[in-house]
N, C-alpha and C positions, 0 to 999 in steps of 0.2 A: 615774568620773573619767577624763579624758583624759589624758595625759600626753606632755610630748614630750620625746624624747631628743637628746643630740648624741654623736656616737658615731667614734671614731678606729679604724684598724683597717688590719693590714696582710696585703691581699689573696694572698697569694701559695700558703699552703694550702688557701683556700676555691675553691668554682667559682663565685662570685661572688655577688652580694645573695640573689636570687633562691632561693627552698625547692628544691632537686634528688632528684631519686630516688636517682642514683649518687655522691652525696657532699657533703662539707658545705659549708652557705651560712651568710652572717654572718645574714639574718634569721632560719632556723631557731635557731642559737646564740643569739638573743639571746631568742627565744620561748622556748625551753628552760630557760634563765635564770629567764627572769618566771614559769615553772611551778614552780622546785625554792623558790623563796622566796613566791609567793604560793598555790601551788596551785592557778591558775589557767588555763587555757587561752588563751591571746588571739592575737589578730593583730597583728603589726609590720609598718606601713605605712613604707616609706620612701621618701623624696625622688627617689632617682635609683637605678634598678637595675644596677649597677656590674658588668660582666665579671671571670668569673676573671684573678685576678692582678692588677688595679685595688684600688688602696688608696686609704684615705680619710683625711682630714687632719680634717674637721667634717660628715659624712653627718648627715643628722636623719631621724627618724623618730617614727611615732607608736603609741599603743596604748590599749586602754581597759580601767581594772580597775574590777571590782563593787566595792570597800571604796577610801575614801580614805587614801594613806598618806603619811608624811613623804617628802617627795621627794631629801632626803639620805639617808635609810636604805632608801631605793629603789635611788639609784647606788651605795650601798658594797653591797649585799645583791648586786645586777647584778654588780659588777666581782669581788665576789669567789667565785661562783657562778663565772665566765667562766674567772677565774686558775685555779680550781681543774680545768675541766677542759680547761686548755691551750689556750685560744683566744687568739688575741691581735687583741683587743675589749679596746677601752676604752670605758668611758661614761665622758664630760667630765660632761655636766649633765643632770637631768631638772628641769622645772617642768611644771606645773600652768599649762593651756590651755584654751582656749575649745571647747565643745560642739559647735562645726561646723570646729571646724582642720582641716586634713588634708595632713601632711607633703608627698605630690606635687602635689595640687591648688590648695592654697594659695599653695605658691611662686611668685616674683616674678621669679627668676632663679638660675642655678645657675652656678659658676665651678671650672672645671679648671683644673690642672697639669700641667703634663708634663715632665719630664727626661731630659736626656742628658747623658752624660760622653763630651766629645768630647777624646779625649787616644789616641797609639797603644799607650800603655799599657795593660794589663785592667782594670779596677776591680775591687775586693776589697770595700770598706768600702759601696759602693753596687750591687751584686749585688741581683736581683731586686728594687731599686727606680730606676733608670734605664736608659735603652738606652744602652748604649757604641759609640761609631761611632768605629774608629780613623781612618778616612780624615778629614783637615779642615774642616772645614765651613766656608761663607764667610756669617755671619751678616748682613752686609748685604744680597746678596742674599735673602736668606731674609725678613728684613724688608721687602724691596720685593714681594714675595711675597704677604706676609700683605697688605698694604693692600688687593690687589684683592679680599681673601675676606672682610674688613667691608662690614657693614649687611644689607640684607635681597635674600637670593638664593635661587635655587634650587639648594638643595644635593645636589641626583640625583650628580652628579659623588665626592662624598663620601661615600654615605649606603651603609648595609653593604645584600647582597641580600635580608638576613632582617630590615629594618628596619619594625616596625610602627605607623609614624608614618602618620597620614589623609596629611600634606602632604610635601612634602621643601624646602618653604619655611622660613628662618630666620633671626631676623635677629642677627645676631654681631655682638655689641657690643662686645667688647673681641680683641684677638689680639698680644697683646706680647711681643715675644723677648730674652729681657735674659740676657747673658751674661759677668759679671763675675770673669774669668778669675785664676788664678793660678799661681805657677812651675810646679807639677807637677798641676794639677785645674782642668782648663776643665769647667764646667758651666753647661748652656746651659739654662734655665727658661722654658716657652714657656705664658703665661699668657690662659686664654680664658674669654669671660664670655658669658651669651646665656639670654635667658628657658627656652628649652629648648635640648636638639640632639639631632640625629636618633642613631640607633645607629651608634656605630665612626667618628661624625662627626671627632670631636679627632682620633683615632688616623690615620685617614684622611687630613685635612689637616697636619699631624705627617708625618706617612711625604710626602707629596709636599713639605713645605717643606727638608725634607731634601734630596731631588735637586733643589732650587731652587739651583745652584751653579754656576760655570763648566765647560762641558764635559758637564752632562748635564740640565739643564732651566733657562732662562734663565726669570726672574722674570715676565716678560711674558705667559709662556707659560699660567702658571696661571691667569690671565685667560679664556684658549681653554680651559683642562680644565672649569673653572666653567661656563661658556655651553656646552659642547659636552650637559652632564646626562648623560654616561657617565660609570658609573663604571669602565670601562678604560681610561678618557682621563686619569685623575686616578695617584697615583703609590701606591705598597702600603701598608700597614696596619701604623702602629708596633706595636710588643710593648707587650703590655699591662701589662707591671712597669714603663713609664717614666708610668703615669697615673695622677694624684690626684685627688678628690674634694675640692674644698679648702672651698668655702663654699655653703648654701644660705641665699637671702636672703626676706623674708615682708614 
């Protein structure tokens, strides 16, 4: 039986999705998992391979066991497997799926998160889950920013050097910066949607929409870092604790 999971999980001890030699990934944990309660061996295929320190809000993923089993006393056997040995992995849901599903290849589209705590304050309460930028940020320019990086481009400018994508073509269909401030916590949510994206893509255009501001990258400009397809032409690579995994869609 095939199974698919949705899976929550805060990146920040693992070295990210990915199985690693030198330490732990959420897919080995949650294969581990599926072994101490079925006995099983199996592979967990997941949607999107998330870097160290990237958390996930609704990751999915698949797997196949020999015996059919209730698919709630799959998720409580998983989560309690998980708590028990310190992971912080949650499985929200498993159902029962069709014979040819498959978590990354069937996807239709995949949508990130990213945060900042823009305040000259430190943040305590959001520590290793957003990047803190004391200096101000001028969120309209940064919105005027984002518009020239929808629809379909070539994202060379964006795309990390160990990116192993055939294309650096992509088409961004969503890139929204909503920032609903308050007395002492301005936090700015920079919302991005796209059937795929390349490696370190979000993080990438993140770190450059940041210096989209007066005085060190006027909004126009990212215009020229897209069409130039350097990636030295484009602005550094947010931290990886300000991104989320939010939604895979099928």
């Amino acid at each position: 039986m095939i199974y698919k999971i949705t899976i929550e999980y805060d990146g920040t001890t693992f070295l990210g999705w990915q199985k690693q030699q030198d330490g732990p990934s959420i897919e080995q944990s949650i294969e581990d998992a599926i072994f101490v309660f079925s006995q099983q061996r199996v592979d967990v295929f997941g949607a999107g391979r998330t870097d160290a320190g990237v958390h996930a809000i609704a990751q999915t993923a698949h797997f196949d066991l020999e015996t059919k089993l209730d698919c709630f006393r799959i998720r409580e056997a998983l989560n309690a497997h998980l708590r028990d040995a310190g992971k912080d992995i949650a499985i929200l849901e498993v159902v029962e799926t069709a014979p040819d599903f498959h978590a990354r290849f069937s996807a239709t589209g995949r949508s990130y998160i990213y945060k900042i705590v823009n305040r000259r304050a430190p943040t305590v309460l959001m520590k290793n889950r957003a990047w803190w930028i004391p200096v101000p940020l001028d969120i309209e320019k940064m919105k005027e920013g984002a518009k020239h990086l929808l629809g379909h481009h070539d994202f060379t400018s964006f795309r990390a050097s160990l990116c192993q994508a055939l294309s650096p073509e992509k088409t961004l269909d969503t890139l929204d910066i909503q920032s609903p401030d308050t007395n002492h916590y301005s936090l700015i949510t920079i919302h991005c949607s796209a059937r795929s994206f390349l490696h370190h893509q979000v993080r990438n255009m993140v770190g450059t929409l940041k210096i989209a501001r007066a005085g060190t990258l006027l909004p126009e400009d990212i215009k020229d870092n897209l069409e130039a397809k350097d990636r030295t032409k484009a602005g550094p690579t947010a931290p990886a604790h300000g991104l989320y995994l939010e939604k895979i869609t099928y």
